[in-house]
matplotlib code that plots the C-alpha trace (Angstrom):
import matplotlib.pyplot as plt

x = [39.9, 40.6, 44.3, 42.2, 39.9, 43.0, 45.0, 41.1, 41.4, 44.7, 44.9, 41.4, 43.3, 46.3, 44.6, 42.6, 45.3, 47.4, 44.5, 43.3, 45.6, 43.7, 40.5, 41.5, 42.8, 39.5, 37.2, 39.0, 38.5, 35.1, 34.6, 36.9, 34.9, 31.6, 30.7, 27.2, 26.1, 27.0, 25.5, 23.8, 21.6, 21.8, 18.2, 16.5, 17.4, 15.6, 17.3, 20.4, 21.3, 19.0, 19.7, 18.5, 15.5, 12.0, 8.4, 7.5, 10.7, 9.2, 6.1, 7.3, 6.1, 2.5, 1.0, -0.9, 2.2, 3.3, 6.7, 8.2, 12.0, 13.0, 15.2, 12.5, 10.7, 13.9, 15.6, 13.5, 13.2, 16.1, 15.1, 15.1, 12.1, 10.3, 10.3, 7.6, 7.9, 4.4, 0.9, 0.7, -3.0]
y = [-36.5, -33.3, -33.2, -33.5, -31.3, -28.4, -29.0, -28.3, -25.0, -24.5, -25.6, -23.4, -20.1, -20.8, -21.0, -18.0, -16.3, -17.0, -16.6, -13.3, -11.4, -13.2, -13.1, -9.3, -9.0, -10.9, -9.1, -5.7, -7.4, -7.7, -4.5, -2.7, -4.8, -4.2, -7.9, -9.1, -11.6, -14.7, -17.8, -20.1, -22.0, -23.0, -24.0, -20.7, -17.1, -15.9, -18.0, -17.8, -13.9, -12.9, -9.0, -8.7, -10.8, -8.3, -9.1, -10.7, -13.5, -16.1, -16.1, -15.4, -18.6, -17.6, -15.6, -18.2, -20.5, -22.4, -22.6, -25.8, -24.9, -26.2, -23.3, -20.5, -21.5, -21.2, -18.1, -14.9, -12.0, -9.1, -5.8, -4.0, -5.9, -6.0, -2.6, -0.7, 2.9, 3.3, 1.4, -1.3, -2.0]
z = [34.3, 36.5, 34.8, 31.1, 32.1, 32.8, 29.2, 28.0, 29.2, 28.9, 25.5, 24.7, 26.0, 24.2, 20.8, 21.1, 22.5, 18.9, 16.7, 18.0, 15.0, 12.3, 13.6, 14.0, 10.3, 8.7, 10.9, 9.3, 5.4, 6.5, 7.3, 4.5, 1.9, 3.2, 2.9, 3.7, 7.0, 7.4, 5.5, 7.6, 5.8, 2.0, 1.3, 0.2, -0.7, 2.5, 4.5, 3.1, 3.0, 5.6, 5.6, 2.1, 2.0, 1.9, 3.4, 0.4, -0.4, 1.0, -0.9, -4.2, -5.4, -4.1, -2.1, -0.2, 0.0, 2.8, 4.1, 3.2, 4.2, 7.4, 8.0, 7.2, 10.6, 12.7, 12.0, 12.7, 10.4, 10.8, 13.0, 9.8, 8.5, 11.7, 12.0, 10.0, 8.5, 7.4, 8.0, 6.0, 6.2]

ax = plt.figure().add_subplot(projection="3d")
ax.plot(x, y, z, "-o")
ax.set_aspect("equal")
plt.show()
């Protein structure tokens, strides 16, 4: 289990070690392109794209609504819309 165990490791730094270019050159598309964040869930627009999603996405349906996509209760809004500019109230 010990010897297993080693050609884990072994095996783990070897692979990063030859994918490091690529990860290197698609990091660079990313950022040459000016592609948006990563999509983790599929269920809702909000959830989907989460650095373009406003205050008011989630309740577009109405304004009482109630969340009834798993993933809008475990992924928190971005900084950007936690931060406020001016009072709201």
């Amino acid at each position: 289990m010990v010897l297993l165990l080693g050609i884990m490791f072994v095996h783990a730094s070897y692979r990063e070690w030859t994918t490091k270019p690529v990860l290197k050159e698609e990091g660079d598309l990313v950022s040459r392109l000016d592609l948006t964040d990563l999509c983790l869930f599929t269920e809702a627009s909000y959830t989907r794209h989460l650095s373009q999603a406003d205050f008011h996405t989630p309740f577009q349906d109405h304004p009482f609504s109630l969340e009834h996509f798993p993933s809008g209760s475990m992924v928190r809004p971005s900084m950007v819309l936690r931060t406020r500019n001016v009072n709201l109230d």
